[in-house]
MOPAC internal coordinates of N, CA, C and O (Angstrom, degrees):
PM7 1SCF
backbone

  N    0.0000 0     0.00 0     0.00 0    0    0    0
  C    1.4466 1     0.00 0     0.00 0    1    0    0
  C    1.5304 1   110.91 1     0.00 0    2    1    0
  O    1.2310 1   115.22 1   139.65 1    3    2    1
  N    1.3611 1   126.67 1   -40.35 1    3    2    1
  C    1.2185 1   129.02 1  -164.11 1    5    3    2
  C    1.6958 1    96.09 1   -84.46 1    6    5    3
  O    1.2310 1   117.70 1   148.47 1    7    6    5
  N    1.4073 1   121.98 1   -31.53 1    7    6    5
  C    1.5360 1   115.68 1  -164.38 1    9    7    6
  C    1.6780 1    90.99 1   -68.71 1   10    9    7
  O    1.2310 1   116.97 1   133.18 1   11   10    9
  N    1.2572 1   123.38 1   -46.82 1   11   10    9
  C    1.5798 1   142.07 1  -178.75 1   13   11   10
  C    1.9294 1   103.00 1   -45.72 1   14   13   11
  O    1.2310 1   127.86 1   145.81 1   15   14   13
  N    1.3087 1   102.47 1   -34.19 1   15   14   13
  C    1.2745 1    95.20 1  -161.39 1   17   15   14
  C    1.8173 1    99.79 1   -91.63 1   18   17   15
  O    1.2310 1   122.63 1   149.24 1   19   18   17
  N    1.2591 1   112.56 1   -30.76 1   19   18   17
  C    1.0411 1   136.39 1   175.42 1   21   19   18
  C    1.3295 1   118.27 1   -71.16 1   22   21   19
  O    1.2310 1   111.04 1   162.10 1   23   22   21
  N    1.3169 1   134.46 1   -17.90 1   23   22   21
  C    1.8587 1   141.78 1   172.82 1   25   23   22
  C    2.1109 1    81.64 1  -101.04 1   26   25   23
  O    1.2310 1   113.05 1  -173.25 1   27   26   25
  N    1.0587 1   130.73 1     6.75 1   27   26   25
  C    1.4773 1   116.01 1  -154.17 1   29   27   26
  C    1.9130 1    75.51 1  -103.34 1   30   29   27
  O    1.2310 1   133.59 1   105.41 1   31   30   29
  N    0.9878 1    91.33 1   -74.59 1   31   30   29
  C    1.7416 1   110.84 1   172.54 1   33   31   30
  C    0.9479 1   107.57 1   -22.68 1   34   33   31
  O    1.2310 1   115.66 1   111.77 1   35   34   33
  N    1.7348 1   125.84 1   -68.23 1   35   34   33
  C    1.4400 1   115.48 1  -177.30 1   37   35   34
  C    0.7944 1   122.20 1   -74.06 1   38   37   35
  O    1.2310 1   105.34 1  -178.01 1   39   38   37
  N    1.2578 1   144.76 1     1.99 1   39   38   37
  C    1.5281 1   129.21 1   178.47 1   41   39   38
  C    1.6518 1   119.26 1  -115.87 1   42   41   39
  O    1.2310 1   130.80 1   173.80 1   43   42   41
  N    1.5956 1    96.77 1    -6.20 1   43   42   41
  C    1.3843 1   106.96 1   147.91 1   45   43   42
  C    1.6254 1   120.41 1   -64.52 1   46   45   43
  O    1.2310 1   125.76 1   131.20 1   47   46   45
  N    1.4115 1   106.53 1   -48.80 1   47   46   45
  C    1.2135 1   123.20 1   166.58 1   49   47   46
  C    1.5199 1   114.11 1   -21.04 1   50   49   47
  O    1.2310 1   125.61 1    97.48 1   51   50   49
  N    1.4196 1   106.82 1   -82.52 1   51   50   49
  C    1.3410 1   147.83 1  -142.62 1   53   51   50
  C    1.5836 1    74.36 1   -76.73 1   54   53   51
  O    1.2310 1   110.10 1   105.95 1   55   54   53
  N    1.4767 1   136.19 1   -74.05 1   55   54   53
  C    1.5455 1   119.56 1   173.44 1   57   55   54
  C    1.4413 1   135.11 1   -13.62 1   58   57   55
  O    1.2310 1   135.03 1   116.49 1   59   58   57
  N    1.5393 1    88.53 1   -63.51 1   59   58   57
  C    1.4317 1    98.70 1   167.48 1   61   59   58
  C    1.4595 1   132.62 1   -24.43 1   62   61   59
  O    1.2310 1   129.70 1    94.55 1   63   62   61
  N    1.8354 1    98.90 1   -85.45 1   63   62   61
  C    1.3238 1   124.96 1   156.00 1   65   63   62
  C    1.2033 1   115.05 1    -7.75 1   66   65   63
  O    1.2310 1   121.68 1   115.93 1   67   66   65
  N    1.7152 1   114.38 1   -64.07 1   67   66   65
  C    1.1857 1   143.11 1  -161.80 1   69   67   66
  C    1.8640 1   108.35 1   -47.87 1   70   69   67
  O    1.2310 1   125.78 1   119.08 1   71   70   69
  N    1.2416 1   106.50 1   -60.92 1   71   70   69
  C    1.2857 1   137.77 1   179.27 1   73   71   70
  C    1.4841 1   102.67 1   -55.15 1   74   73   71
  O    1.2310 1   117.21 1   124.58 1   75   74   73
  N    1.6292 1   122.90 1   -55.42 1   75   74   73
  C    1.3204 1   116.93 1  -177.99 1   77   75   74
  C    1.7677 1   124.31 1   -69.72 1   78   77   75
  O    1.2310 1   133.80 1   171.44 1   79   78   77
  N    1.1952 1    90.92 1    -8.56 1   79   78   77
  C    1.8537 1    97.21 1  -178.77 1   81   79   78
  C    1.2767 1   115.81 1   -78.61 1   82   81   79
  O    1.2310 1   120.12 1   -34.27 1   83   82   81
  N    1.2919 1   117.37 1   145.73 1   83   82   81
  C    1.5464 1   131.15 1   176.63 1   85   83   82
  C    0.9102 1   126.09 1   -17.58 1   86   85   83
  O    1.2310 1   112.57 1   -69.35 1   87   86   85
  N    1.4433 1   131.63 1   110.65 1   87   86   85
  C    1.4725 1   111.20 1  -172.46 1   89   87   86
  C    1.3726 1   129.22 1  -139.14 1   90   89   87
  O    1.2310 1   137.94 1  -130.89 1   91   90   89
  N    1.9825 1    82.83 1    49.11 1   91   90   89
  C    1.8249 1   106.44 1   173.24 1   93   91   90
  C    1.4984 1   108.13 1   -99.85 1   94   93   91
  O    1.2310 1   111.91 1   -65.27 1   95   94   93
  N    1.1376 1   132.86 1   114.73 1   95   94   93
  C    1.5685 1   132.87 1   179.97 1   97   95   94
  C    1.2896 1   100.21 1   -45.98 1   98   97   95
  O    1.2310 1   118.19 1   -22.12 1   99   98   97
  N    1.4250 1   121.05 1   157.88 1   99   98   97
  C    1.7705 1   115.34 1   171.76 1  101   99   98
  C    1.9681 1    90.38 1   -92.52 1  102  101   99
  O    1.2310 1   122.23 1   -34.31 1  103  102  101
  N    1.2605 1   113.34 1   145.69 1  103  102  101
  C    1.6546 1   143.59 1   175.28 1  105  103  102
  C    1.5493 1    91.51 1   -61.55 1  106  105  103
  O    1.2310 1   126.32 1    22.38 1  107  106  105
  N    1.4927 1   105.46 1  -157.62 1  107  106  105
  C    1.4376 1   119.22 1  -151.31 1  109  107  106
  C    2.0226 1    88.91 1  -125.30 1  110  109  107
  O    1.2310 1   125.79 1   -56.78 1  111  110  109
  N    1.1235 1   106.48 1   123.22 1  111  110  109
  C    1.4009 1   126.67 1   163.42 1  113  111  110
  C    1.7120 1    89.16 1    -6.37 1  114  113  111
  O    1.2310 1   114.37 1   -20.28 1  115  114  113
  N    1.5039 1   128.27 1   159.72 1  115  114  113
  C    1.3163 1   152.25 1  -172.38 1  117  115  114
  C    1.5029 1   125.54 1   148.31 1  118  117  115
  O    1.2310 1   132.47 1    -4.02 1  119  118  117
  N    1.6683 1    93.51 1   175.98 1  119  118  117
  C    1.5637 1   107.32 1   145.26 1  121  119  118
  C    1.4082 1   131.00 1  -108.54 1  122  121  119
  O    1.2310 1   115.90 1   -46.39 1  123  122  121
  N    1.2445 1   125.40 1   133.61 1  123  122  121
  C    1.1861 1   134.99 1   179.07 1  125  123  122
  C    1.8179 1   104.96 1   -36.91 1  126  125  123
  O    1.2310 1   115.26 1   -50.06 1  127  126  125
  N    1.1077 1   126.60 1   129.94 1  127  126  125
  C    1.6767 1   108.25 1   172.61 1  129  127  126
  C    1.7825 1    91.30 1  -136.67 1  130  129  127
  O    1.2310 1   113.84 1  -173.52 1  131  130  129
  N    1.1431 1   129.26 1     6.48 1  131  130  129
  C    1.6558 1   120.26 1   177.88 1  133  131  130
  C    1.6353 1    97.11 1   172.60 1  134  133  131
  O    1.2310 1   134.57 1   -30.73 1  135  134  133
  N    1.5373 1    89.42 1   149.27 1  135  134  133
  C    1.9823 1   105.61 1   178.56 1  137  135  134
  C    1.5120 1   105.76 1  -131.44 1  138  137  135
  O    1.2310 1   125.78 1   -42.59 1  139  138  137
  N    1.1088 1   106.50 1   137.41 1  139  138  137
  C    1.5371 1   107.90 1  -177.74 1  141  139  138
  C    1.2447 1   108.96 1  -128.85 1  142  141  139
  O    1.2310 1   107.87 1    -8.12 1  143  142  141
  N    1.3397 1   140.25 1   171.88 1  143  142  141
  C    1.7266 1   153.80 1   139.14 1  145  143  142
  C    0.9199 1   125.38 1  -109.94 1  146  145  143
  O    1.2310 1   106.54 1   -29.77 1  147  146  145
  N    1.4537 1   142.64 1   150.23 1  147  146  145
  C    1.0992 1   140.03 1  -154.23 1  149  147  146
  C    2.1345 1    98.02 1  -138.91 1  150  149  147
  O    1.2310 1    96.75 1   -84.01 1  151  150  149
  N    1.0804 1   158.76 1    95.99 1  151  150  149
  C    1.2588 1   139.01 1   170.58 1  153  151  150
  C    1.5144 1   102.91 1   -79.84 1  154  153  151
  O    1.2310 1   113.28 1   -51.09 1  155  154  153
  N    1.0935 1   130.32 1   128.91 1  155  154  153
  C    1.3073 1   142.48 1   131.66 1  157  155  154
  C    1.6096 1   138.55 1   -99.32 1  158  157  155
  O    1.2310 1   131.32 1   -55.18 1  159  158  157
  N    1.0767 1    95.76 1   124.82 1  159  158  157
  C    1.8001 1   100.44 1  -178.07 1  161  159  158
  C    1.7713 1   114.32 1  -131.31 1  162  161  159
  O    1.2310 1   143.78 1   -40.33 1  163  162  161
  N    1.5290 1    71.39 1   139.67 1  163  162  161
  C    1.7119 1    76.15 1  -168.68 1  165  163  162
  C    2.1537 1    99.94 1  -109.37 1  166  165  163
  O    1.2310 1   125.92 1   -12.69 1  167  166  165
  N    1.6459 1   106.24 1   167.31 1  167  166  165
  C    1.3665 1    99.43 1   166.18 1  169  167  166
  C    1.4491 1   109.20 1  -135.40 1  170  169  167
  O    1.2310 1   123.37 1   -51.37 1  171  170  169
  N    1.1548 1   111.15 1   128.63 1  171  170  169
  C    1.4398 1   118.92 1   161.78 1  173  171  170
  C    1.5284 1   131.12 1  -114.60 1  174  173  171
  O    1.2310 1   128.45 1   -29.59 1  175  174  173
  N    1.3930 1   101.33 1   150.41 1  175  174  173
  C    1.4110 1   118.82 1   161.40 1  177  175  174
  C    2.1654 1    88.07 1   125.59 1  178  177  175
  O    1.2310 1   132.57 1    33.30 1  179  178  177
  N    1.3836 1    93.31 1  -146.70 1  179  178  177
  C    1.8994 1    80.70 1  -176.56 1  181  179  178
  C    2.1494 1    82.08 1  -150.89 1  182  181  179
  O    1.2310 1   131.04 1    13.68 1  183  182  181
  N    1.3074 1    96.31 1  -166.32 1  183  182  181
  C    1.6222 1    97.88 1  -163.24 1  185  183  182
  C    1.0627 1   146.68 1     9.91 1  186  185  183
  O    1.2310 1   101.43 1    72.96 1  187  186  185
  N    1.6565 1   151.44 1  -107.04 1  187  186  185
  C    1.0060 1   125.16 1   168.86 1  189  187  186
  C    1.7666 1   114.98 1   -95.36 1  190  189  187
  O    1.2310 1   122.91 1  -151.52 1  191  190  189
  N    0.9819 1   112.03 1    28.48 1  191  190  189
  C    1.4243 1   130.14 1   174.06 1  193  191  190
  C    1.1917 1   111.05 1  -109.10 1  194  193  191
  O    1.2310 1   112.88 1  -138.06 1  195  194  193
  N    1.4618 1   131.05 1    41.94 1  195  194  193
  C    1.6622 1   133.44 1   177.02 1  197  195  194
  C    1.2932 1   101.36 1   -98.39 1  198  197  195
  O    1.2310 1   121.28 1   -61.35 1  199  198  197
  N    1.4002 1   115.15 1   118.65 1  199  198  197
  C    1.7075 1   110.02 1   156.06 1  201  199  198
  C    1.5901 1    93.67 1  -104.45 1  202  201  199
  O    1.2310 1   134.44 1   -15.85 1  203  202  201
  N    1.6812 1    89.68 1   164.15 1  203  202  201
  C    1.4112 1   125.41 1   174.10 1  205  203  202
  C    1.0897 1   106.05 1   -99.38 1  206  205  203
  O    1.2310 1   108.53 1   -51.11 1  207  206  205
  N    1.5416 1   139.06 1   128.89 1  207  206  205
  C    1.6496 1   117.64 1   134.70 1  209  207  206
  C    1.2473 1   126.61 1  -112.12 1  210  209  207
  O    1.2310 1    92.25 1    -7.92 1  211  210  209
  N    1.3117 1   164.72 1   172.08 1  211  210  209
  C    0.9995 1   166.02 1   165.34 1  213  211  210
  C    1.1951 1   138.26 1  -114.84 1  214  213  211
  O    1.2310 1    85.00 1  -105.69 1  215  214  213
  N    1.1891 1   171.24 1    74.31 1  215  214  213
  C    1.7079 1   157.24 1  -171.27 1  217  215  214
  C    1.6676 1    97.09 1  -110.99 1  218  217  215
  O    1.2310 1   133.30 1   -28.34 1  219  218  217
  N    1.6286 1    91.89 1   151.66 1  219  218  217
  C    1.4711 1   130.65 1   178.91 1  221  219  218
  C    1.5272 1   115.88 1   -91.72 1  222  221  219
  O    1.2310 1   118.72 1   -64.11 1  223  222  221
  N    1.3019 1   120.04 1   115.89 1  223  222  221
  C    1.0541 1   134.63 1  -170.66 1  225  223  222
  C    1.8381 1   114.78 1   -98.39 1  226  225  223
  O    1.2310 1   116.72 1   -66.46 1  227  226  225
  N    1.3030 1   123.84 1   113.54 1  227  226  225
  C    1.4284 1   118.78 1  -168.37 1  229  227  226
  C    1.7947 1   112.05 1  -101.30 1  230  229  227
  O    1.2310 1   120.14 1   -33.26 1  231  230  229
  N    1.3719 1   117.34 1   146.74 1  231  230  229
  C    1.2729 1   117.63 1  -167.69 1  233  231  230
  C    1.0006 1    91.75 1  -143.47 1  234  233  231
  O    1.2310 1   124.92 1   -38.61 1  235  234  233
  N    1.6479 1   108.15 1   141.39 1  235  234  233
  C    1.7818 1   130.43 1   161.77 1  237  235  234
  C    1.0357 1   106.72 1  -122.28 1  238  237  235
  O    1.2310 1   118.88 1   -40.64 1  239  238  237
  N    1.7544 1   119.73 1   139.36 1  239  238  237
  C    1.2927 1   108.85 1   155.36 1  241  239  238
  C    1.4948 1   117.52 1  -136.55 1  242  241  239
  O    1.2310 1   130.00 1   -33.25 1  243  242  241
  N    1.7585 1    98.32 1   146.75 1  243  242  241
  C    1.5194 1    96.91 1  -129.88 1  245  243  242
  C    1.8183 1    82.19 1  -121.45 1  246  245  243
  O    1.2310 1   114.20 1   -41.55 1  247  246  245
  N    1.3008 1   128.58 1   138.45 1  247  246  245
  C    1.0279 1   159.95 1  -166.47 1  249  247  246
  C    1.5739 1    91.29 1   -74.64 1  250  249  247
  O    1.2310 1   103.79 1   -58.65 1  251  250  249
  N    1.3693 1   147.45 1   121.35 1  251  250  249
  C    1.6371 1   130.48 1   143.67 1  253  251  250
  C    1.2396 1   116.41 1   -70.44 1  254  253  251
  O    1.2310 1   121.88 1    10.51 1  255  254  253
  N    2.0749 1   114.00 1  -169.49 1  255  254  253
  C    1.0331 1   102.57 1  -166.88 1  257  255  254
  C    1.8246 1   108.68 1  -100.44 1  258  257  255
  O    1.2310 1   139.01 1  -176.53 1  259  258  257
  N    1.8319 1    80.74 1     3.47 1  259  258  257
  C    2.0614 1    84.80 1   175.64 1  261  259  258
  C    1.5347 1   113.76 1  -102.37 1  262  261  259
  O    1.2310 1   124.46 1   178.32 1  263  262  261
  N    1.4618 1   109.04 1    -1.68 1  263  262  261
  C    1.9192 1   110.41 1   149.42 1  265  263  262
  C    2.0985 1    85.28 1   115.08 1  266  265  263
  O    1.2310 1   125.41 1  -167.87 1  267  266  265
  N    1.6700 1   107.21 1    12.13 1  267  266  265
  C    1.7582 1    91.24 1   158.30 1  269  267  266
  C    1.4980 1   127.10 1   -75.20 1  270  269  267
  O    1.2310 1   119.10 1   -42.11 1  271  270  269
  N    1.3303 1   119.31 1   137.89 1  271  270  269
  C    1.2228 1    98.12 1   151.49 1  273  271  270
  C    1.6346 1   138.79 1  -121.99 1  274  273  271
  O    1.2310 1   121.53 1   -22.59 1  275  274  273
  N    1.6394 1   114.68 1   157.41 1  275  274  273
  C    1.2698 1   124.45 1  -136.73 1  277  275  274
  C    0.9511 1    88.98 1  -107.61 1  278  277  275
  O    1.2310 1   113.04 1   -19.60 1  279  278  277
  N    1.7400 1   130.75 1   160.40 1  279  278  277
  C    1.5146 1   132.61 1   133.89 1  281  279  278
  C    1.1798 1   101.62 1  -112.41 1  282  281  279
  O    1.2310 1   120.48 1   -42.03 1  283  282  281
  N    1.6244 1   116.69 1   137.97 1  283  282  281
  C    1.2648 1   149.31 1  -161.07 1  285  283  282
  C    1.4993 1   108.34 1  -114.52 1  286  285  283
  O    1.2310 1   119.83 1   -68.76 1  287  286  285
  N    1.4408 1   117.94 1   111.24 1  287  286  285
  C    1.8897 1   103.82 1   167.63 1  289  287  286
  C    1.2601 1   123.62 1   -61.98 1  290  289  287
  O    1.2310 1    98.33 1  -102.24 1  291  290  289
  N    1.4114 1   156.40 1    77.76 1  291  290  289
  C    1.7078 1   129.57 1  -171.90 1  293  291  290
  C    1.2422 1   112.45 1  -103.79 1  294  293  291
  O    1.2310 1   124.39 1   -19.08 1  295  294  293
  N    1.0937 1   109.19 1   160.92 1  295  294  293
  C    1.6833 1   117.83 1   166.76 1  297  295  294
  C    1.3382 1   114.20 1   -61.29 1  298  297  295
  O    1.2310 1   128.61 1   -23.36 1  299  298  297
  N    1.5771 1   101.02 1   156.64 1  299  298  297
  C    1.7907 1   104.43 1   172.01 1  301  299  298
  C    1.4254 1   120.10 1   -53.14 1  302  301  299
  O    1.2310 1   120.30 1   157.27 1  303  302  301
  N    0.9317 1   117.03 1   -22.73 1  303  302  301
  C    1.6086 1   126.04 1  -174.92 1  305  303  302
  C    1.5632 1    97.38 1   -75.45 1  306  305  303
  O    1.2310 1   119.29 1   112.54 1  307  306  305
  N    1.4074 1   118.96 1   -67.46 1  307  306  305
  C    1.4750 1   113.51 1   160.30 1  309  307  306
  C    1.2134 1   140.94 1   -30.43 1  310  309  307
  O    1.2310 1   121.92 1   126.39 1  311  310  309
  N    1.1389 1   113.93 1   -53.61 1  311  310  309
  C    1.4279 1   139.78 1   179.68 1  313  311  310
  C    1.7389 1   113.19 1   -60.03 1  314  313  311
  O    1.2310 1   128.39 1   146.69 1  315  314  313
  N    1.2305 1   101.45 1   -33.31 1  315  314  313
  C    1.7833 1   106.30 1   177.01 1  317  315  314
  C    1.5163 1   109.84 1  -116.58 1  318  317  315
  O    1.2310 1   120.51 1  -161.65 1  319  318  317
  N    1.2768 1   116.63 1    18.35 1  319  318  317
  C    1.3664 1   128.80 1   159.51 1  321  319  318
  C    1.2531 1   111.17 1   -91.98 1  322  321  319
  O    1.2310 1   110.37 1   136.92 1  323  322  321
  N    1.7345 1   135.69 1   -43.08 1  323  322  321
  C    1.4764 1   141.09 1   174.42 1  325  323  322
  C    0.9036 1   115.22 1   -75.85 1  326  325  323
  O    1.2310 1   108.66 1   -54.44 1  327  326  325
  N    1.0847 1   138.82 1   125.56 1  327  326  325
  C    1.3948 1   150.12 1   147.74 1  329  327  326
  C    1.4060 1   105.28 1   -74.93 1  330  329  327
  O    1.2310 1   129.13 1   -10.34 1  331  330  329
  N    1.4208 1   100.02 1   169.66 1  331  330  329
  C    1.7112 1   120.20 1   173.46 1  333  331  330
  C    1.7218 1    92.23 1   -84.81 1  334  333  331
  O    1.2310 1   133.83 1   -50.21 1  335  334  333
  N    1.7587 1    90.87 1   129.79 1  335  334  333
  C    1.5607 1   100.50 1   171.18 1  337  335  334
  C    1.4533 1   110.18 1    96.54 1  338  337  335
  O    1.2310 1   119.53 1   177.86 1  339  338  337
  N    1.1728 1   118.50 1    -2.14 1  339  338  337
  C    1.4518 1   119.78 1  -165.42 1  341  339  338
  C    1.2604 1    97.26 1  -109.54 1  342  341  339
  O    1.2310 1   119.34 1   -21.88 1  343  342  341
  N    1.7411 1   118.86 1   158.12 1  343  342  341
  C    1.3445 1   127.88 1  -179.36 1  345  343  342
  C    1.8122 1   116.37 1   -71.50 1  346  345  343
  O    1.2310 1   111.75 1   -49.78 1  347  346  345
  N    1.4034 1   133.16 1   130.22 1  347  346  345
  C    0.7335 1   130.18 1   160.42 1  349  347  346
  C    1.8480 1   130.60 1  -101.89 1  350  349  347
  O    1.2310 1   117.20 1   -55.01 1  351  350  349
  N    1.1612 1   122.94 1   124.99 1  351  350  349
  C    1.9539 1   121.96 1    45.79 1  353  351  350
  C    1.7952 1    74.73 1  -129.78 1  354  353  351
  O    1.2310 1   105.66 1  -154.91 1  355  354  353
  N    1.3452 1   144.19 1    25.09 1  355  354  353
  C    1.4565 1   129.06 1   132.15 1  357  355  354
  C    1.8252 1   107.14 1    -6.68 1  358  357  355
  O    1.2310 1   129.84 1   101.75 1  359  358  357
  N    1.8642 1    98.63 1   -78.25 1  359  358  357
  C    1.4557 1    93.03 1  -152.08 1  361  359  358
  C    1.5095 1   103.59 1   -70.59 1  362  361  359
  O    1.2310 1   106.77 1   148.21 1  363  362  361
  N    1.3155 1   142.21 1   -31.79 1  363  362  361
  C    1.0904 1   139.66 1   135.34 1  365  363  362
  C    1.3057 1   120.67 1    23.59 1  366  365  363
  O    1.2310 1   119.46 1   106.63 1  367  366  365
  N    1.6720 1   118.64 1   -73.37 1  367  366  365
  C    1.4276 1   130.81 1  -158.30 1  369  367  366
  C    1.5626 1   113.94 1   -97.50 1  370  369  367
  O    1.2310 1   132.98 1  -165.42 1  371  370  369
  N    1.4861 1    92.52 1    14.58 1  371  370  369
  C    1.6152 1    92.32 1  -173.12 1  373  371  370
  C    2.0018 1   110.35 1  -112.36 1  374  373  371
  O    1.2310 1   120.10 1   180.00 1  375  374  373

């Protein structure tokens, strides 16, 4: 019963986790050639009960090696890891 309850746990667990991980695909091999941000904010609810929220949206766009170019979603962590000119998703993983 307890091993049962205990594989029950972890894989709720492991769901969890699952859900909180990154969840920008990495783009297509390149060079960095431009970075952008995007803020969007939205408001909900109606009268004096409106909240705002906001999040920042990060963009690369990355040169291939047959001369397309891509825009890439990445995280902030990503996003201030690439530079212009730099290999992508290389600089990415560093």
């Amino acid at each position: 019963m307890r091993i049962r309850l205990a594989l029950a746990v972890t894989a709720v667990a492991a769901l969890a986790l699952t859900g909180c991980s990154d969840q920008h695909k990495p783009g297509p091999a390149g060079k960095v050639t431009a970075k952008d941000t995007d803020r969007e904010c939205k408001s909900k609810g109606t009268g004096k009960k409106k909240k705002r929220s906001c999040h920042t949206e990060y963009e690369l766009t990355v040169r291939t090696s047959k001369g397309d170019e891509v825009e890439v979603d990445v995280s902030g962590s990503d996003y201030n890891s690439c530079s212009e000119g730099a290999s992508y998703p290389r600089c990415a993983k560093q």
